[in-house]
N, C-alpha and C positions, 0 to 999 in steps of 0.2 A: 443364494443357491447352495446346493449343499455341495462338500469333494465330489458325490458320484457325478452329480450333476455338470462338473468341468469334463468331463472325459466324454470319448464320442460313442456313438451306438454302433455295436456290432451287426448287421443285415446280413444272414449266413444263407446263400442258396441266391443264383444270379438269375432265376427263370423268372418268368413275368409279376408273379406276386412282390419276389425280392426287389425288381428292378422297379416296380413300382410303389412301394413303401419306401425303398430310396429316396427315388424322384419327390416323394410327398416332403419326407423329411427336410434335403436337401432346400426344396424352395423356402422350407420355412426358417432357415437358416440353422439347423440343425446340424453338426458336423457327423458322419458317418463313416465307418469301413465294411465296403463290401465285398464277402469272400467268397467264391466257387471254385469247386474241386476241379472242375472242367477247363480248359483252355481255352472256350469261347461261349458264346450263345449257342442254343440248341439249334440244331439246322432240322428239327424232327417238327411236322406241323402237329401238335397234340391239341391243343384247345383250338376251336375255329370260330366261338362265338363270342362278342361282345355284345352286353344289353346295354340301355340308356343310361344306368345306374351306375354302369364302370367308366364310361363315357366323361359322363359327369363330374367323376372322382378324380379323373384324366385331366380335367376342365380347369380343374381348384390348383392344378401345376403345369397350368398354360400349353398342355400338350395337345386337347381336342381338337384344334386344328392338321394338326401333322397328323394323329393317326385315322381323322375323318378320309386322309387321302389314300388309305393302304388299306380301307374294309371296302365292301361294299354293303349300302344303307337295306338292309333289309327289310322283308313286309313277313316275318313268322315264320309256321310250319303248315304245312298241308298234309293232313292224316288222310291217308286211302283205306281205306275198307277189307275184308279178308276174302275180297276178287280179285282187286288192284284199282276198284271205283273210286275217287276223289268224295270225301264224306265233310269234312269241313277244312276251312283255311282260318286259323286261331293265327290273329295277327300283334294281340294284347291290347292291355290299355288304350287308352286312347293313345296319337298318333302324337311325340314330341312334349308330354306329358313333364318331362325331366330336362328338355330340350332337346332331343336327339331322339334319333328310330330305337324301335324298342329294341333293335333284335339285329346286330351285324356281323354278316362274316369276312372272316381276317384268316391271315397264314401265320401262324408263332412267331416263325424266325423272322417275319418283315417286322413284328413288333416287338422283338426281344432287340431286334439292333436299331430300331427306334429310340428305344428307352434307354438301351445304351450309351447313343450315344450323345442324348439329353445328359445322359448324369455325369459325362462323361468333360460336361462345360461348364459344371456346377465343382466353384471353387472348395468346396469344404466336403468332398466327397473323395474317400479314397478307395478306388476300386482293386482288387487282387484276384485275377485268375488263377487257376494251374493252385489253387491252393487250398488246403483241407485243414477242418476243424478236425483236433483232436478230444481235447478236452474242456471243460466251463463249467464253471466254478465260482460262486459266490461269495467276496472277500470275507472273511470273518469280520473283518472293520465297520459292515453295512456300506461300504462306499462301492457299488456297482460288484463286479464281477471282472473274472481272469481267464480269457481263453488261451489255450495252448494252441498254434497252427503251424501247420506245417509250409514252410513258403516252396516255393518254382522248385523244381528239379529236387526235391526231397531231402535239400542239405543240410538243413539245421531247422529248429521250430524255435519259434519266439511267441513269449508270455505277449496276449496283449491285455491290457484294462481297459474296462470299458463300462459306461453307465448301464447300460441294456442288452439283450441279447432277441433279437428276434428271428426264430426259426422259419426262414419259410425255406428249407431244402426237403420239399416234398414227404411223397407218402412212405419213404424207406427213412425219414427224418432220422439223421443223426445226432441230432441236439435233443429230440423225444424221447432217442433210447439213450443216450447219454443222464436225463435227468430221471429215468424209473417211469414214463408217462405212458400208461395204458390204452389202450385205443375199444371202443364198444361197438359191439355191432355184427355186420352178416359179411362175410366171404363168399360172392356167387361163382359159383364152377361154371355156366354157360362160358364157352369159347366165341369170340366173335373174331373175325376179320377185318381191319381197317385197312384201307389201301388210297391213297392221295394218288390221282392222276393230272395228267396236264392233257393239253389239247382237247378239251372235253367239249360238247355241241351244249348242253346244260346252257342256257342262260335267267335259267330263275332266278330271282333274291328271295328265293323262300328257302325251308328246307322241309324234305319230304322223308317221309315215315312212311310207309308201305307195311302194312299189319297183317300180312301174309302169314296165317300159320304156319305152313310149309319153308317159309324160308324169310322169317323178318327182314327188314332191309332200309336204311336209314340213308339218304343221298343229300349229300348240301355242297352244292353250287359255292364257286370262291371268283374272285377276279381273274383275268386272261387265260380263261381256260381251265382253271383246274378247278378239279371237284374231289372231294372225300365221300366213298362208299364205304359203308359198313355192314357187311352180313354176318348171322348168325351161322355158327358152324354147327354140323350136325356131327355124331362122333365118328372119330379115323379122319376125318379133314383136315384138320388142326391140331397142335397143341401150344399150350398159354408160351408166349415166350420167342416160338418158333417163326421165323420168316417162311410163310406160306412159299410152293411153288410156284411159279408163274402162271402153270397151265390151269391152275385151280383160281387164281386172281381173273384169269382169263375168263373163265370159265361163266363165274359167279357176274362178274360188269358184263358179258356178252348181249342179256337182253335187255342191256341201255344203252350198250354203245360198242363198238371195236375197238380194240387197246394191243398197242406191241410192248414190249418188254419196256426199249425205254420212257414209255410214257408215266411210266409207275414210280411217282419220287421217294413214297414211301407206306413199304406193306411189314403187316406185323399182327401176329393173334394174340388177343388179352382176353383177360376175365375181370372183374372188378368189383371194390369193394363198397361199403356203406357204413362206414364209420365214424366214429369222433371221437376225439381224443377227452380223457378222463376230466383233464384238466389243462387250460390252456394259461395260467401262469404257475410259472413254478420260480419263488422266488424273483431273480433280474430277468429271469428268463421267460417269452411268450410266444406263443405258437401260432401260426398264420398259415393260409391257405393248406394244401392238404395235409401238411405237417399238423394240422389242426382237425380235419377231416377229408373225405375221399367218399365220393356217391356215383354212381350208376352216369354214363353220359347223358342217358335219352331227355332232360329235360336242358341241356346245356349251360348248364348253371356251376361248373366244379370252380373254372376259372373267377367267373363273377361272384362265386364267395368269395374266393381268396382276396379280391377286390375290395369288396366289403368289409374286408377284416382290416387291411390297407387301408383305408378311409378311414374308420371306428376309430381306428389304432393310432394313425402319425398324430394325430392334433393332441392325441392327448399325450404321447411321451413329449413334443414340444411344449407344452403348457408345464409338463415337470421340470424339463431340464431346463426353461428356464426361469424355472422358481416361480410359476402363476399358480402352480396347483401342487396340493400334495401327490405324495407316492398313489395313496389308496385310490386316487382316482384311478388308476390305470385297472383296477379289479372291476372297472364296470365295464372293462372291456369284453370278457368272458359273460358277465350278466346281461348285455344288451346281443351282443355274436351268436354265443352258443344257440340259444332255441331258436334262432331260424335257422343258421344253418343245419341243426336237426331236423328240424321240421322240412328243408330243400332235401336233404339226404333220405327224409321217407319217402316224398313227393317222389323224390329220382324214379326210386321203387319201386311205387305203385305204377306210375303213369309205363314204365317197360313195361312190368305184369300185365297190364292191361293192351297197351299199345302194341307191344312185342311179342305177345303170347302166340304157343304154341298148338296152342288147345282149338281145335276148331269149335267144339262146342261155345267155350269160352268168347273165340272172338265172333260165330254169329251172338251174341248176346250183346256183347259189346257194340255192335253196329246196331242192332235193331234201336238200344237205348241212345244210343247217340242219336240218329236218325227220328226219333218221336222226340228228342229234344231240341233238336232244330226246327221243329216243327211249332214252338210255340217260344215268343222274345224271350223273355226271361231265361229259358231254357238255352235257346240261341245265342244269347249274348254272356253266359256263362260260362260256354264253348268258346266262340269264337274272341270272346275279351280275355281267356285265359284264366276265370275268377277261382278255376282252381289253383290254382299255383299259390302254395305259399304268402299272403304279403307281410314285409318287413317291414316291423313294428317293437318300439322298444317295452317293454313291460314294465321291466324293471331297470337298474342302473342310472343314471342320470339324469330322471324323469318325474317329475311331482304333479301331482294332482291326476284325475279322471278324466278329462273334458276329452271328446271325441276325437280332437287333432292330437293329446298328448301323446309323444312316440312312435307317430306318424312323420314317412319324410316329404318335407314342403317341396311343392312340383315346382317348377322354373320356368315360368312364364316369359312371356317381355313384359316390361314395363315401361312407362314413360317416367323420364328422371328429373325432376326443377333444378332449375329455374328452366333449362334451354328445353324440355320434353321432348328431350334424344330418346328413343326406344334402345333399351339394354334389356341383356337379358338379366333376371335376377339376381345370380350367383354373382355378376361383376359389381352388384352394387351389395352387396352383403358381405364380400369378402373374405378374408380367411379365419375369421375370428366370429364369436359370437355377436347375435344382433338381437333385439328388442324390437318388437315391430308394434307398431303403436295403428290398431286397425279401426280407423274412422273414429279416434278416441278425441276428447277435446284438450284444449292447450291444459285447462286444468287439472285432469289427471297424470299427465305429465309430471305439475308441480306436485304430484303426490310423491316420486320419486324423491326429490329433495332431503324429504325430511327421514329418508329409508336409508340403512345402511345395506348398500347396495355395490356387488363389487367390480364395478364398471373399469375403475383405473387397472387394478392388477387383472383384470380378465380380457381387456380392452374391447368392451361391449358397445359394438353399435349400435344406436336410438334411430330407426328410422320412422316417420309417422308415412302411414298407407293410405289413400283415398282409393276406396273400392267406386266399381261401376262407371259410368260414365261423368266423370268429374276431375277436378282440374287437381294436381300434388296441393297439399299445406303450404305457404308463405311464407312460414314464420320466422326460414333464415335459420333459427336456432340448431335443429337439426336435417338430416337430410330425410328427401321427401321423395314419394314415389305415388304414380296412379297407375290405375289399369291401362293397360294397352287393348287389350281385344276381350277382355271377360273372361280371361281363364284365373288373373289374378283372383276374381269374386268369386270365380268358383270355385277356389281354394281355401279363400279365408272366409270367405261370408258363416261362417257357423263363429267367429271368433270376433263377430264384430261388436265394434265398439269394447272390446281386452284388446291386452296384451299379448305376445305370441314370443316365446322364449327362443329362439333358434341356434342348436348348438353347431359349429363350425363344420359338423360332416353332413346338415342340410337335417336333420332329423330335430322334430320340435322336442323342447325339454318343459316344458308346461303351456299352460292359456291361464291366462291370470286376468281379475278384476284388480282394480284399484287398491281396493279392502284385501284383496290374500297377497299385496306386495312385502309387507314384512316376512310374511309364513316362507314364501315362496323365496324371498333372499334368505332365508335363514339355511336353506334347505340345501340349497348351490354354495351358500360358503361350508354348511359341513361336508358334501361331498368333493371339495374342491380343497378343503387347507386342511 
């Protein structure tokens, strides 16, 4: 390992992205310090959604059980029409596709002190509130970097060193403007209102979007009562920044429900932006969640990139620090990140312009299309499956070859495990590391690996052989074995059968190989890895 690699990683900004690229790091035995300006967790509910993908990521550091207890499992969004008609209920993908609902709402601060206080029993984790970055700086040595921070009660700052520096303190990032980093994109002036109440009659697990031209208006249901409304301000209502009056919070919730002062945990008008940042490594330093970029609410996706970037991101600083992989692999982080999160930041976009519009022309046209597309499957299930949205898929970065699963992420079935055919779910047998999934391949292609130099020891690549369909695991004892549990396994891999299946540790395929492209295909993973 190299000097940088002895020293721990800086994680600057304690809100869920931070606490969660922690938690990643930490379980993989990564030593960290984490720093926020702030004295605590946010007590403010800003993000309310989790999808199955963040879930998942949650999953790989033994947390989806505890925060499966503080969402509730959601079924989508239900778009109304520009009367207040119910026009579709887009629930997404299929249902547990990744293992979990697509789509759940949470309260921040249950899940910021979640995570807290997970990392908080994780020995090689040093956390620091009440305390502010000032400066960082990249040793002229090449050995990591040097922040300057200012500790508790403002009395003195101390240099710390450290291998890494990952930015996730948000969209006013002071580590972005510390290192010259540009942000692209659109600043929208629309004013909206957000207002969290409690004691709410709401018991959906959907969230609803009401496409009213006259007065937009976004409502999602949360646990014991509370709900987040969000209306569009019209101008003299509001301004960005401003704590609306009560009488106007009143005013706007009236034709959903009746609301007294104390009911309102938290009101506030924003505007928001649709950005990304120019460049997300800059040097030791890289940029995560919206420190990284920053999109429109309406499609609920701000949080679950920063998620996404979290996932991407921990396995592969562990694989440098400790000595599995070179530096350069951490540059496919930016290469496999950025274009979807770009591509989520137009989505955001569009789908307001559309959804949210003001325009009555605009939105009867938008209903009439919607409505002759529900009228015919394809059309309906294009809607209702969500097939617009974005999907994330790696292009470039860490990925070789063409075949239709490359850079696609593998869904999480259950499977039955040999010898005992316990049902698990996928991810507990694939683990935290790479795996090789060997799919209805025979024992002799196997021994093709042998004579390959292939980098299983320093990568520590699991060999697992897959029997698709209705059939029993491999015997063979040599490696571990897995079958279908109910056909979702087949549905997954059956375009990959009889290859290989390369699975990099954040669940996203890094090639499908034949026998014949195993050298190509090892050659390709040790350049981008040493």
């Amino acid at each position: 390992m190299s000097a940088a690699s002895q020293l721990p990683v800086l994680v600057v900004g304690g809100g869920p992205v931070g606490l969660t690229v922690a938690n990643l790091l930490a379980a993989r035995g990564v030593p960290l310090v984490l720093v926020e300006r702030n004295a605590s967790t946010s007590d403010e509910a800003k993000a309310i959604s989790l999808d199955d993908e963040s879930l998942r990521t949650l999953q790989t550091a033994g947390l989806a059980d505890r925060v499966l207890e503080i969402v509730v499992p959601g079924t989508g969004t239900r778009y109304y029409d520009r009367k207040g008609r119910p026009l579709f209920h887009a629930r997404g993908p299929q249902p547990y596709r990744l293992g979990f609902p697509f789509k759940n709402q949470f309260a921040q601060p249950e899940l910021e002190k979640l995570l807290l206080d997970e990392l908080k029993s994780r020995s090689r984790a040093d956390i620091r509130f009440s305390t502010e970055l000032l400066t960082v700086t990249d040793n002229p040595d090449g050995t990591g970097a040097t922040a300057a921070i200012r500790t508790p009660g403002g009395t003195h700052t101390e240099d710390l060193r450290v291998s890494w520096v990952l930015a996730c303190d948000g969209g006013r990032s002071t580590v972005r403007e510390l290192r010259g980093i540009g942000m692209t994109g659109t600043s929208h002036q629309h004013v909206w209102l957000v207002a969290d109440t409690t004691g709410d009659h709401h018991d959906e697990r959907y969230g609803m979007h009401h496409g009213t031209p006259e007065r937009p208006t976004v409502i999602v249901p949360g646990r014991g009562g509370r709900c987040r409304y969000e209306f569009l301000l019209h101008p003299g209502e509001g301004e960005k920044g401003a704590r609306p009056d009560f009488e106007t919070v009143r005013r706007l919730v009236a034709p959903y429900r009746s609301l007294t002062e104390d009911q309102v945990e938290r009101c506030t008008a924003y505007t928001f932006n649709a950005v990304v940042a120019d460049r997300w490594r800059d040097g030791y330093v890289l940029l995560l969640g919206d420190a990284a970029h920053m999109m429109p609410p309406f499609a609920g996706q701000g949080l679950n990139s920063g998620i996404r970037d979290a996932a991407n991101l921990a396995w592969k600083i562990d694989d440098v620090w400790h000595g599995r992989a070179a530096e350069s692999l951490l540059d496919t982080y930016q290469a496999e990140r950025r274009p979807h999160a770009t591509a989520m930041v137009r989505y955001s976009e569009r789908l307001g312009d559309v959804v949210m519009t003001t325009d009555r022309r605009r939105a009867l046209v938008r209903d009439i299309a919607a409505r002759a597309l529900l009228r015919v499957p394809r059309g309906r299930r294009y809607l209702t499956e969500m097939r617009f949205r974005p999907s994330a898929r790696h292009e470039t970065g860490l990925v070789v070859g063409d075949h239709s699963l490359t850079g696609t992420q593998l869904p999480q079935p259950r499977v039955l495990v040999s010898p005992s055919l316990h049902p698990l779910w996928f991810d507990e047998v694939l683990g935290q590391s790479y795996a090789l999934l060997g799919v209805d391949v025979p024992d002799v292609a196997w021994r093709r690996f042998d004579g390959t130099h292939w980098p299983d020891d320093t990568l520590g690549i699991r060999r697992i052989d897959v029997a698709l369909g209705d059939r029993m695991p491999p015997t063979t004892g040599v490696r571990e074995a897995v079958a279908d549990a109910d056909g979702r396994l087949e549905a997954a891999l059956s375009p990959a059968r009889n290859r290989f299946v390369l699975v990099k540790p954040d669940r996203y395929i890094a090639a499908v190989l034949g026998p014949q492209d195993i050298p190509a295909v090892a050659a390709a993973l040790c350049k981008e890895t040493r």
